[in-house]
Each structure stands twice: as C-alpha cells, then as structure tokens.
C-alpha atoms as a printed R data frame, in Angstrom:
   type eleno elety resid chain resno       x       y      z
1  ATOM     1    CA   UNK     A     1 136.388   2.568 41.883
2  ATOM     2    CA   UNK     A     2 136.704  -1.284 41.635
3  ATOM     3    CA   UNK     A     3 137.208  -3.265 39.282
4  ATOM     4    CA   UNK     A     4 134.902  -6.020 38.392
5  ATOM     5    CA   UNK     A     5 136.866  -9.439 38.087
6  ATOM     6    CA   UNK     A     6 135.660 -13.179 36.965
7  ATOM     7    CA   UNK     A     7 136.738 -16.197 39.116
8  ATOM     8    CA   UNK     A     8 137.425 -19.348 36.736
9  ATOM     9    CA   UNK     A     9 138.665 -22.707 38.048
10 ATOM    10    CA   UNK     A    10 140.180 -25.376 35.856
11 ATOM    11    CA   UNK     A    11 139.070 -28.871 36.124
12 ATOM    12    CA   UNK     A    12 140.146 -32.623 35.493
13 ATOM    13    CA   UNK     A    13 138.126 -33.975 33.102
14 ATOM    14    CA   UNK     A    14 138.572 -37.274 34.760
15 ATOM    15    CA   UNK     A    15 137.678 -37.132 38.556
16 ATOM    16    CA   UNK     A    16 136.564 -33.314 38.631
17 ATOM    17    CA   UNK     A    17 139.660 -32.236 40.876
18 ATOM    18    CA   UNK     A    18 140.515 -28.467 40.807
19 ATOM    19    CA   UNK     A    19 143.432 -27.770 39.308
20 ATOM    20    CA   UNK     A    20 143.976 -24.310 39.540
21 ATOM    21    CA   UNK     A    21 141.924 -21.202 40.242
22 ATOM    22    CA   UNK     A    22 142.367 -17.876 37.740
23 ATOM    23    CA   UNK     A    23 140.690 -14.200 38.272
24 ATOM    24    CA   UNK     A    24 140.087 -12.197 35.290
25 ATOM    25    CA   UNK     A    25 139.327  -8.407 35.058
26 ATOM    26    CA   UNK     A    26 136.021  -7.906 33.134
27 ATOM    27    CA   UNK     A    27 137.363  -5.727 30.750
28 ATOM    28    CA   UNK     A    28 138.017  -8.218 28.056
29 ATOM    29    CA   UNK     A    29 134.990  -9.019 25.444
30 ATOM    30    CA   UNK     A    30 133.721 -12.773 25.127
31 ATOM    31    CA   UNK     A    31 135.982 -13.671 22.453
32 ATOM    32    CA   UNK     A    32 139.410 -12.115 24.223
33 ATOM    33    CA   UNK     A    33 138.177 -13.834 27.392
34 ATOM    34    CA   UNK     A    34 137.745 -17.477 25.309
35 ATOM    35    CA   UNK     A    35 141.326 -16.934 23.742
36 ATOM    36    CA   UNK     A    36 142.833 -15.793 27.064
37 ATOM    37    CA   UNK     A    37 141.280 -19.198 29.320
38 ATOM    38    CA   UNK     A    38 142.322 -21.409 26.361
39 ATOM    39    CA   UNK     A    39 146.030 -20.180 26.132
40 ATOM    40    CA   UNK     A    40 146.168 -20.632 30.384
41 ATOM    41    CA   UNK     A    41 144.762 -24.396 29.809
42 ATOM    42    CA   UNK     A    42 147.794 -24.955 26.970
43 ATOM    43    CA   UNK     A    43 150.012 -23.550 29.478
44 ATOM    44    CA   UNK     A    44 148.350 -25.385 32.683
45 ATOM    45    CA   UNK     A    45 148.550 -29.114 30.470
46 ATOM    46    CA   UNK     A    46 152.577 -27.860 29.604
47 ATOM    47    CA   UNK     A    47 153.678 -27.241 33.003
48 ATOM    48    CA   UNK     A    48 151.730 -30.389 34.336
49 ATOM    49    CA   UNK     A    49 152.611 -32.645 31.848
50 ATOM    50    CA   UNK     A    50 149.615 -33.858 30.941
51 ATOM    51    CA   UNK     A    51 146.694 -33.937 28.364
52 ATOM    52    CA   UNK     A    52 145.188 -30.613 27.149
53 ATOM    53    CA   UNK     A    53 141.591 -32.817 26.383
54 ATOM    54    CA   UNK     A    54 142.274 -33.924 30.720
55 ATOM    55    CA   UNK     A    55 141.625 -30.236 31.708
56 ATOM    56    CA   UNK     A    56 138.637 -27.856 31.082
57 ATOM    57    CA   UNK     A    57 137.439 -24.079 32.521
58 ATOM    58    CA   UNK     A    58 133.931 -22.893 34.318
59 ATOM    59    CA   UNK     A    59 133.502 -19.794 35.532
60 ATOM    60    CA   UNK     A    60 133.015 -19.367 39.370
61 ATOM    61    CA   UNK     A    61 129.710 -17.487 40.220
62 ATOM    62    CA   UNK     A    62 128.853 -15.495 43.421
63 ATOM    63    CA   UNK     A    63 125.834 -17.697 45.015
64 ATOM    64    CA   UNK     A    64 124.469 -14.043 46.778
C-alpha cells in the first residue's frame, strides 16, 4: 500500500525564491505537522545563516 506524503517548499520572504523542498508522510496530525515545518525552518535559517522571519512554508498541491 502507499503511503500518502505532503510536498512543502520553503520560501524567501523577500524575492519568493525556493529555498528548499520537504516531503512529509501524512501520518502526523495538524499540530505535529506545524511543530515539525517550524523546527526544519529554525534549522533551514541555522545552516543558511540567515533570518528565521526571511523564510516561510506552503504546502505544494497536486493541480490534477
């Protein structure tokens, strides 16, 4: 069986650049999902030296 995943990029605040791309199994609930994309932005700013407020998350949806 397979497992249903979520696609998330992360985003410059600034000029709207991707910064990185993230799948996520959909197991976790909405609140373990929130905590979990938050704690990969504080690591993203750390190992790009930069701003945690220069970075944000949005979930990539299918189009079909």
């Amino acid at each position: 069986m397979k497992v249903k995943s979520k696609h998330f990029r992360f985003l410059n605040v600034q000029n709207g650049n991707v910064i990185a791309y993230l799948t996520v199994d959909d197991t976790k609930d909405e609140n373990q999902l929130k905590r979990f994309l938050e704690r990969e932005r504080c690591k993203l700013a750390i190992q790009r030296q930069d701003y945690l407020e220069t970075m944000y998350w949005e979930e990539i949806r299918d189009a079909n």
